[in-house]
N, C-alpha and C positions, 0 to 999 in steps of 0.2 A: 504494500500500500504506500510505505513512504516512498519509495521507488519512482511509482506514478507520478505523484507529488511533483518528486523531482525534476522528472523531465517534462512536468503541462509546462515550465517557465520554459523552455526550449522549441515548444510546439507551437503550428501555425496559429492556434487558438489562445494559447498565454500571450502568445505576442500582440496579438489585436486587442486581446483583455489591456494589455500594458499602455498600450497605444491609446488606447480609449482613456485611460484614467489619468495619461500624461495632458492629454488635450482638457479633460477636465479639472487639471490644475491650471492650465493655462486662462482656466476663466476665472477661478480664484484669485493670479495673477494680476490680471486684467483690473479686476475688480482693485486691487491690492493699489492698483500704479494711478487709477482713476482718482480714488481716495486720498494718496499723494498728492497731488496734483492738485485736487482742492485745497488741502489742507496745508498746500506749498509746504510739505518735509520734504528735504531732502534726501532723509537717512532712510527713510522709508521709500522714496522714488529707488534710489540706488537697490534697497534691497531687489525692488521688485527687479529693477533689467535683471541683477544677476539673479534671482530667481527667472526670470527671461529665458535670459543666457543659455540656465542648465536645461530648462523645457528642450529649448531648441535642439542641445548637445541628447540628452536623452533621446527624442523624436527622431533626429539622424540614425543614432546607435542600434532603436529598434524597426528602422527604414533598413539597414545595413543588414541586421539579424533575418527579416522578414524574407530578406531576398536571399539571401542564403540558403532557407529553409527548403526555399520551391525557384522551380526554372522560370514559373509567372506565367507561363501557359494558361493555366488554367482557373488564376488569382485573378478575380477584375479589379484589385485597387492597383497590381501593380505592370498591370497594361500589358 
């Protein structure tokens, strides 16, 4: 059973899970840098890009993973 576990973070399906939940911090983000912005903090604008930043760096990583997984043939997000 932990085995399984193991490798759904490897599978086409933990990766889209991943993908999903990275884009939904990107709205927390969002929300996070808006907030800033009104409230002219800096420290908290800053956080948000490098929170940004990592979305970005993460989304690439399991864009990277995705493709690796499968030839894309038969994947319609990755054409």
């Amino acid at each position: 059973m932990a085995k399984k576990a193991k490798n759904f973070k490897k599978s086409k399906t933990g990766v889209y899970i991943a993908l999903g939940s990275t884009a939904f911090g990107a709205i927390s983000v969002a929300k996070q840098a808006k907030l800033a912005r009104n409230d002219n903090d800096m420290l908290r604008l800053v956080d948000a890009a490098v929170s940004a930043a990592a979305i970005v760096t993460g989304l690439a990583i399991l864009y990277r993973e995705l493709k690796r997984l499968g030839d894309g043939n038969d994947d319609v997000l990755l054409g």
